[in-house]
C-alpha positions, 0 to 999 in steps of 0.5 A, spaced: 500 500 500 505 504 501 509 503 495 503 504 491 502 512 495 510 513 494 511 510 486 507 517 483 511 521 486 518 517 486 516 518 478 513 524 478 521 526 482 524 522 477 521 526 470 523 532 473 532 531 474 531 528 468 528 534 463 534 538 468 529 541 471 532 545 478 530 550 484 533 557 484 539 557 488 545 559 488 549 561 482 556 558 480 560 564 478 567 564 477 570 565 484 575 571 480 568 576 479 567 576 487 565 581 489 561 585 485 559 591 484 552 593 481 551 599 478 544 600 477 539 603 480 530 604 480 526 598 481 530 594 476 536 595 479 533 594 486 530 586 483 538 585 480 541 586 488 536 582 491 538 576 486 544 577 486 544 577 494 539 571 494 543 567 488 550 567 493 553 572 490 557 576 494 556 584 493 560 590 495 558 597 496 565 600 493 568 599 486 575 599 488 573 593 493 570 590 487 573 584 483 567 585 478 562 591 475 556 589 473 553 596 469 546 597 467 546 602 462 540 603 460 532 600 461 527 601 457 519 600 458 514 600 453 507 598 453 503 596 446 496 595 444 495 588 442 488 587 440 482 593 439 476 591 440 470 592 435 467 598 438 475 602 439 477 601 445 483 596 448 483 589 449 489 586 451 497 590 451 505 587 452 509 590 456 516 590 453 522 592 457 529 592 456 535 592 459 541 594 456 548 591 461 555 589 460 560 586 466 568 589 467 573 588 471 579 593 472 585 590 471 593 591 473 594 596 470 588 600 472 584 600 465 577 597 464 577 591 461 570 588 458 569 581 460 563 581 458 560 586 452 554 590 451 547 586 451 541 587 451 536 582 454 528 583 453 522 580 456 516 581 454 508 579 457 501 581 454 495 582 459 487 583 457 484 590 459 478 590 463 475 598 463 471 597 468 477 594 472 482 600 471 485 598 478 485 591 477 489 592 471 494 596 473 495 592 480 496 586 474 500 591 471 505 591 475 506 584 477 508 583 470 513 587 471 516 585 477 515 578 473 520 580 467 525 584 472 526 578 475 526 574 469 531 579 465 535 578 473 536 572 471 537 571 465 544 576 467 545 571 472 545 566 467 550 569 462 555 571 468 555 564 469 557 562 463 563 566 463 569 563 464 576 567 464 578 563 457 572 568 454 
């Protein structure tokens, strides 16, 4: 009887490391990066710090502590229509944001050295419009963006892991 309870989750377990699929934790970064310095600021820039925190990656307040700079350089929101409606009004939207970021690091003799080069990341999610729910649009809204910062963090995070110093 009890074998036959703990088979689905056994198989249920056993699918799921086998697709490759892990819980978020902690990021492999090469141990050269640490510590980083983050420039970034707003409500991306807070998300970024606080995956980094929560992804074991150890932060400093000062650029010249830093064995890494991970830059912002620019962030940009955009929200478009997807779909109108018969009678003219709005349906659905996408928000888009983008980010624009690179990691360096100073070297011995004081120079810049981009480790990794400018790129940009870009996410996007769409929601449907109620008029007669403007504050439930906006609330969801703001849930989505917080959604696709998270996801762009992420993403940075991932390509930072990926680096190696043969890059």
């Amino acid at each position: 009887m009890m074998i036959r309870r703990a088979a689905p989750i056994a198989l249920l377990a056993l699918a799921l490391a086998a697709c490759g699929f892990q819980l978020r934790g902690t990021y492999g970064i090469d141990d050269a990066l640490q510590p980083v310095y983050l420039d970034a600021s707003g409500d991306f820039g807070n998300t970024l710090e606080r995956t980094l925190r929560t992804g074991g990656i150890e932060l400093t307040g000062s650029r010249d502590q830093a064995a890494a700079t991970l830059r912002v350089q620019s962030t940009e929101r955009e929200r478009r229509v997807l779909a109108i409606r018969e009678d003219g009004r709005v349906d659905e939207y996408e928000i888009v944001y983008r980010v624009d970021w690179r990691l360096e690091a100073v070297a011995e003799t004081g120079e810049t050295v981009r480790l990794i080069d400018s790129t940009r990341y870009a996410g996007q999610r769409s929601y449907i419009f109620e008029p007669g729910s403007r504050l439930a649009a906006d609330d969801e809204e703001e849930v989505l963006i917080e959604l696709l910062y998270e996801d762009l963090s992420d993403r940075i995070l991932r390509r930072i892991e990926a680096w190696s110093p043969e890059d």
